[in-house]
C-alpha positions as CSV (number, residue, x, y, z in Angstrom):
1,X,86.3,128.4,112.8
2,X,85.9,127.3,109.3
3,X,89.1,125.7,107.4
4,X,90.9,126.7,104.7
5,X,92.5,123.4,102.9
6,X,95.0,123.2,100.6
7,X,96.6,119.7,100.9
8,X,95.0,116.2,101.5
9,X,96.7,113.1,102.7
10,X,95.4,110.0,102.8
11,X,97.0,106.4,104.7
12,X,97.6,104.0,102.0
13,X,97.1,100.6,103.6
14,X,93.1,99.9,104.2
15,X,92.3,103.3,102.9
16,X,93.3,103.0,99.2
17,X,94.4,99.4,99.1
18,X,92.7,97.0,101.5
19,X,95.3,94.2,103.3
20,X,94.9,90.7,103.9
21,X,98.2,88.5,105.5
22,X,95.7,85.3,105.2
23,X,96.5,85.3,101.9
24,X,100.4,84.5,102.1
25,X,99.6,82.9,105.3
26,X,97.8,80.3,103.2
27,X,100.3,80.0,100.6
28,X,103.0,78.7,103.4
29,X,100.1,76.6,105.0
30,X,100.1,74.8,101.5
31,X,103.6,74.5,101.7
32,X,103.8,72.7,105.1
33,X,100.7,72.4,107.7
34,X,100.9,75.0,110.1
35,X,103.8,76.8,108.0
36,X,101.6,80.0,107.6
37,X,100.6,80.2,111.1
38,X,103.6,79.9,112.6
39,X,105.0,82.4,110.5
40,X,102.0,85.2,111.4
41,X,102.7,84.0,115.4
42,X,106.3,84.8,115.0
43,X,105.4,88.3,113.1
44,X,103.0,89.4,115.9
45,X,105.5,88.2,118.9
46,X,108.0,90.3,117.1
47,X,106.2,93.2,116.0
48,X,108.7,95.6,117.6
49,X,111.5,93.9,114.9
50,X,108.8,94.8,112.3
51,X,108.3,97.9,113.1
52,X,112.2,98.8,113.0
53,X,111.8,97.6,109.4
54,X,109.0,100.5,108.7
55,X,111.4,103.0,110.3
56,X,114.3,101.9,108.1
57,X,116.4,101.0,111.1
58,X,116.7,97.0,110.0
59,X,117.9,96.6,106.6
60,X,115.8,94.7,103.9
61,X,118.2,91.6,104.2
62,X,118.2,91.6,108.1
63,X,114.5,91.1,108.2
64,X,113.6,88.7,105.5
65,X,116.3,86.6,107.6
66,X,114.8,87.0,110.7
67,X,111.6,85.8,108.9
68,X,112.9,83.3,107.0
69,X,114.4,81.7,110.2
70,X,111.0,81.8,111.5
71,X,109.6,79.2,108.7
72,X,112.6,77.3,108.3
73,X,113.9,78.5,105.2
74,X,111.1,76.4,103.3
75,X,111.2,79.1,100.5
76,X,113.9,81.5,99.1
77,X,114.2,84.9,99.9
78,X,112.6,86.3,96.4
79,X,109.3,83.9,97.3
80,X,109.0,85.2,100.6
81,X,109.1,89.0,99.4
82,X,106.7,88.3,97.2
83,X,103.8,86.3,99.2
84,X,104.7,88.9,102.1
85,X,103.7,91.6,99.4
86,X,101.0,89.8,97.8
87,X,98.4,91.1,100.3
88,X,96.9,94.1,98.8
89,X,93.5,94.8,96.9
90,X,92.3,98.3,95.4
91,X,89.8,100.4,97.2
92,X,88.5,101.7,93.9
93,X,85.5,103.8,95.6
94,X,88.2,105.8,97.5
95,X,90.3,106.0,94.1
96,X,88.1,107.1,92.3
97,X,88.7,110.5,94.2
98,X,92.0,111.1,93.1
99,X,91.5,112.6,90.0
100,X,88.3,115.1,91.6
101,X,90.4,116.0,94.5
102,X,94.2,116.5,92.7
103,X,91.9,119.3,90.5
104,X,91.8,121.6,94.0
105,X,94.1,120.1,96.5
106,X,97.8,119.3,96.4
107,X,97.2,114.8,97.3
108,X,100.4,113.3,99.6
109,X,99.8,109.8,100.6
110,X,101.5,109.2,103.9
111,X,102.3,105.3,105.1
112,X,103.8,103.4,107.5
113,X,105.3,100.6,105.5
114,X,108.1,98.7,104.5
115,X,110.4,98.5,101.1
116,X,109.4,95.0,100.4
117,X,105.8,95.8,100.0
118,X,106.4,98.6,97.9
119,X,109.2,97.2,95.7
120,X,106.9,93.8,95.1
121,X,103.5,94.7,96.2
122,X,101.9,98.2,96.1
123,X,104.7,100.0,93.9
124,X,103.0,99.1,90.6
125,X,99.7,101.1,91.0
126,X,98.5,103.6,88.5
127,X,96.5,105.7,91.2
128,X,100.2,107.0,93.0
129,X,100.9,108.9,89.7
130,X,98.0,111.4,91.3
131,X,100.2,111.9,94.5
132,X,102.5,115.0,94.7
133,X,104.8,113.0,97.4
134,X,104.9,110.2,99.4
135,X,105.9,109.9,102.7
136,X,106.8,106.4,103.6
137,X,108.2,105.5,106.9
138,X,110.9,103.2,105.8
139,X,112.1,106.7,103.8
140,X,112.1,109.4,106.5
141,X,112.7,107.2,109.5
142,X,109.8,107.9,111.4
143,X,106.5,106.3,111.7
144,X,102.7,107.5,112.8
145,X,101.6,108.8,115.4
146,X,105.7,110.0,115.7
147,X,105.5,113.5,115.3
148,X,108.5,113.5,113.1
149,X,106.4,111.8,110.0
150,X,103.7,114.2,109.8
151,X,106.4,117.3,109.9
152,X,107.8,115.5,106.9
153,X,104.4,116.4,104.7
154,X,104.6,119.7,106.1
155,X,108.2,120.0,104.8
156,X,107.1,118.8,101.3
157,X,103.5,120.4,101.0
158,X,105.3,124.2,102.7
159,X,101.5,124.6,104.2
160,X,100.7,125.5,107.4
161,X,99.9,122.5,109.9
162,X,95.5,123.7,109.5
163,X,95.4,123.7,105.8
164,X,96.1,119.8,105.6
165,X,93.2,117.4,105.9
166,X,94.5,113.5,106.9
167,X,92.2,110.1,105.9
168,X,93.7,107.2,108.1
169,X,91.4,103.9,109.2
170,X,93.5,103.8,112.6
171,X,92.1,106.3,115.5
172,X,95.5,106.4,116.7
173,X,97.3,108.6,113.4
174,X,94.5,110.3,113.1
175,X,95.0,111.5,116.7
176,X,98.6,112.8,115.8
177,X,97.3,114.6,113.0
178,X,95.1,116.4,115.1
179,X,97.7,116.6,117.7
180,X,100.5,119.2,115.4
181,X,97.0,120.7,114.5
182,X,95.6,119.2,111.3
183,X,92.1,118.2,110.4
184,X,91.8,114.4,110.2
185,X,89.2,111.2,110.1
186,X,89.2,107.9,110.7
187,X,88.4,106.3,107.7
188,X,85.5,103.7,108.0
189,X,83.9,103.0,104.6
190,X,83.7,105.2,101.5
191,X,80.2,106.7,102.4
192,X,81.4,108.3,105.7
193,X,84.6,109.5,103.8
194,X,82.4,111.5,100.9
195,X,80.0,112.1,103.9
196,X,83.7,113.9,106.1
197,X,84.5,115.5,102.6
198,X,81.5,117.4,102.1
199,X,80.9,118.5,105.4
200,X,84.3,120.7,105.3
201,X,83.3,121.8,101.5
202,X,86.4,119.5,100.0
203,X,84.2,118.1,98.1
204,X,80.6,119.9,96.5
């Protein structure tokens, strides 16, 4: 059965801007051998704390604590939020469909993520102004694949679960898409994506 679409989402994190922790990793390796490392060993083994912080469960202050704990206080709280948010790089391929989509299709961007790397890392882009809404974890208390987070676009786009189309590079949220009955691809590289878009007719 052929789709009608009328909103697209798109993931923010390795869809629109690529991540890369070996950046501040190496910024706290120059600080003290090892420093980096054992910071991104202590993130990993604690994912679960991290992932409270996407929800909006931990507070801002509780976690860059917990962190700076981690690496010994070596820097202050303002230098940690900002190599911790000094990760991101633009996908300007994928960007570049902002502007051709927004023309046709209301555009939600919907992220897990975390206040810190908005506030001092992601926050300042020019591309979000093309956005209707965004849904950020750390705002709605939910994260992908929780049901609840997709429901939230629903409740801003007020279109039925089979006229939204979702971009994502993890299987897994693209699976809960699918799962309340929306369209959705993994994103792999910005060839596939125009490849996905013209195949439904989003794009000519």
């Amino acid at each position: 059965m052929k789709r009608n679409y009328s909103a697209i989402v798109f993931d923010l994190g390795n869809v629109l801007i690529p991540f890369d922790y070996s950046i501040a990793i190496n910024k706290l390796n120059r600080i003290e051998e090892g420093l980096g490392d054992r910071f991104i060993e202590f993130y990993k083994s604690n994912y679960s704390f991290y992932r409270d912080f996407e929800r909006g469960k931990i507070s801002e202050t509780e976690f860059i604590n917990k962190m700076l704990d981690a690496i010994d206080h070596k820097i202050d709280a303002d230098t940690f939020c900002r190599y911790y948010a000094d990760i991101f790089s633009l996908n300007k391929d994928v960007i570049s469909l902002l502007p051709r989509l927004k023309k046709n299709y209301k555009l939600f961007l919907l992220s897990n993520t975390d206040s810190i790397h908005k506030k001092f890392g992601w926050g300042k882009y020019k591309f979000l102004k093309y956005f209707d809404e965004l849904i950020l974890s750390f705002e709605v208390g939910s994260v992908k694949p929780e049901e609840k987070i997709y429901l939230e676009v629903e409740k801003a786009s007020k279109l039925p679960s089979s006229e939204h189309f979702f971009i994502d590079d993890i299987q897994e949220y693209v699976d809960g898409a699918i799962n309340i009955g929306w369209d959705a691809v993994q994103f792999v590289d910005y060839q596939k994506l125009i490849s996905d878009l013209k195949e439904r007719n989003i794009l000519k």
